[in-house]
N, C-alpha and C positions, 0 to 999 in steps of 0.2 A: 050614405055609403057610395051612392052610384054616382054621384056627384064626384067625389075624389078621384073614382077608379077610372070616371069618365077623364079627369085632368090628366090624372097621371099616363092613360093610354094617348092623349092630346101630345104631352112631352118626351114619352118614348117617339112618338112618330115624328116627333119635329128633333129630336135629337138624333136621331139616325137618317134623318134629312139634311140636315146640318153636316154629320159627320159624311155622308157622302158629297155632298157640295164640294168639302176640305179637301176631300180623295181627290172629284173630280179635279179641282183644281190644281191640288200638289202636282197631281200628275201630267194636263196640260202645261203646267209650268217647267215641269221637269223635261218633258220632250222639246220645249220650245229651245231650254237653255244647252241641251247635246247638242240638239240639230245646230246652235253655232259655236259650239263646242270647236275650237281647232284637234283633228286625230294626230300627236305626237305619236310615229311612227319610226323609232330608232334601230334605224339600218344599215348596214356597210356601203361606203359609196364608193365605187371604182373611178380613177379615172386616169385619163391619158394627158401628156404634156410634149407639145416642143418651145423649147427655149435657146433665147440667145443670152449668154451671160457675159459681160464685159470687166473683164478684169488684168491685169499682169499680161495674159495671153489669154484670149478671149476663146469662147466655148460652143460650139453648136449641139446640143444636148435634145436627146428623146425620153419619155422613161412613163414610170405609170406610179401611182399612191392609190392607197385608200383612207380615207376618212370616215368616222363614226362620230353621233351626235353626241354631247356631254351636258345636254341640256338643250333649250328651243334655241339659246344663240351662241350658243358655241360648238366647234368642230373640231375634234382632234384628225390630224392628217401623218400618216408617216410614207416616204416613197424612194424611189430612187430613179436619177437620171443618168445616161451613158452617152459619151460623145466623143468629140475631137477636135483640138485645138484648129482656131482658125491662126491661117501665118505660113510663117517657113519653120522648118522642122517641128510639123503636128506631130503631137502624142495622141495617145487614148487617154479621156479622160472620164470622172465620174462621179457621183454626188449622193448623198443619202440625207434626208432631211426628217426631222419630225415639227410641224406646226400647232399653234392654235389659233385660230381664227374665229373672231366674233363677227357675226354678220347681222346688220342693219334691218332687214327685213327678210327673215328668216320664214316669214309664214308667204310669204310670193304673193303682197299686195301690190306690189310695186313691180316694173317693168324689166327693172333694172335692177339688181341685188348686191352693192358695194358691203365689204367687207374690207378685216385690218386684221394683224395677227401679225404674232412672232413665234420662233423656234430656234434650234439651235441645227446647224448644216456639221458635213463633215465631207470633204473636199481629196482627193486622189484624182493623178496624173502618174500614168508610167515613169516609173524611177523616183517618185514619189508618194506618201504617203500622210494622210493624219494632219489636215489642215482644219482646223475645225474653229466654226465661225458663230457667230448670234446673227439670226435673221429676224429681218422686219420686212411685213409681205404688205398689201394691198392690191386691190384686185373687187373687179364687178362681174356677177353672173349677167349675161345677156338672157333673150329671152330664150323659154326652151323652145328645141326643135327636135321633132321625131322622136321623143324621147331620153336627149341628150341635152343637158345645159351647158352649153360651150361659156366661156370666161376669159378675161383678161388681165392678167395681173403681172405687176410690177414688186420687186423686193431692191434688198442691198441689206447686204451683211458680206463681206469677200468678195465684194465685187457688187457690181449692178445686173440686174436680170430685168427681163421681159418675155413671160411666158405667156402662148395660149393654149387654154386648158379647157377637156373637154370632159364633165361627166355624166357619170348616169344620172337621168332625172330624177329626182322625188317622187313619190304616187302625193303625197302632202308636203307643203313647203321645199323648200333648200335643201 
């Protein structure tokens, strides 16, 4: 009898040595793989723009958008810019856009963050109204500074544009 009682108390203790081994491990294993975990942190991003846009009668424009993420590489954008025509006899003019933009390196392994996206615009000048166009954007985050990730981007849909844009930085990626 002592014989058995003696195995069996052998295999309890090697079984519940075992079973913490598996603990230990799951659980080193599981801290290892959060710790490089990327934290998807889906936020509203502000940001600011001046552009030139070259069209018909060309455009000196200011304005602000915000954008929220739709995923790790996509950005929904909607904003609006206000200006006045460059030329003889400037108007006031002004713009309202909604975008989507994929961006390349969205987790900010890279220096430089190029990105591509389309959207549909919608175009007013004094004594005019309701011009409404498909854009195609492109455009690179520089690096951030002070908290701000300034950019550079180019479209065309109604015209050609060149804007630089400055927003608020990520606390995680783009």
């Amino acid at each position: 009898m002592r014989a058995s009682s003696g195995a069996a108390s052998r295999l309890r203790k090697r079984s519940v040595a075992a079973g913490l081994a598996v603990l230990i491990a799951t659980n080193a294993a599981w801290a290892a793989a959060s710790a490089q975990a990327f934290r998807f942190v889906p936020t509203v991003q502000g940001e600011m723009r001046t552009e030139l846009s070259v069209t018909g009668r060309s455009l000196a424009a200011v304005g602000a958008a915000l954008n929220v993420p739709a995923g790790y590489y996509v950005r929904v954008g909607a904003g609006v810019a206000v200006g006045r025509e460059i030329g003889a006899n400037p108007r006031n003019a002004g713009r309202g856009e909604v975008t989507v933009r994929f961006l390349a390196d969205p987790f900010a392994e890279w220096r430089w963050g190029p990105y591509a996206g389309a959207g549909v615009a919608m175009d007013w000048r004094d004594g005019q109204f309701g011009r409404a166009a498909v854009v195609l954007v492109a455009g690179t985050d520089l690096p951030t500074r002070a908290r701000w990730q300034p950019a550079v981007e180019v479209g065309v849909g109604g015209g050609a544009r060149l804007a630089v844009v400055l927003r608020r930085a990520r606390r995680a990626g783009r």
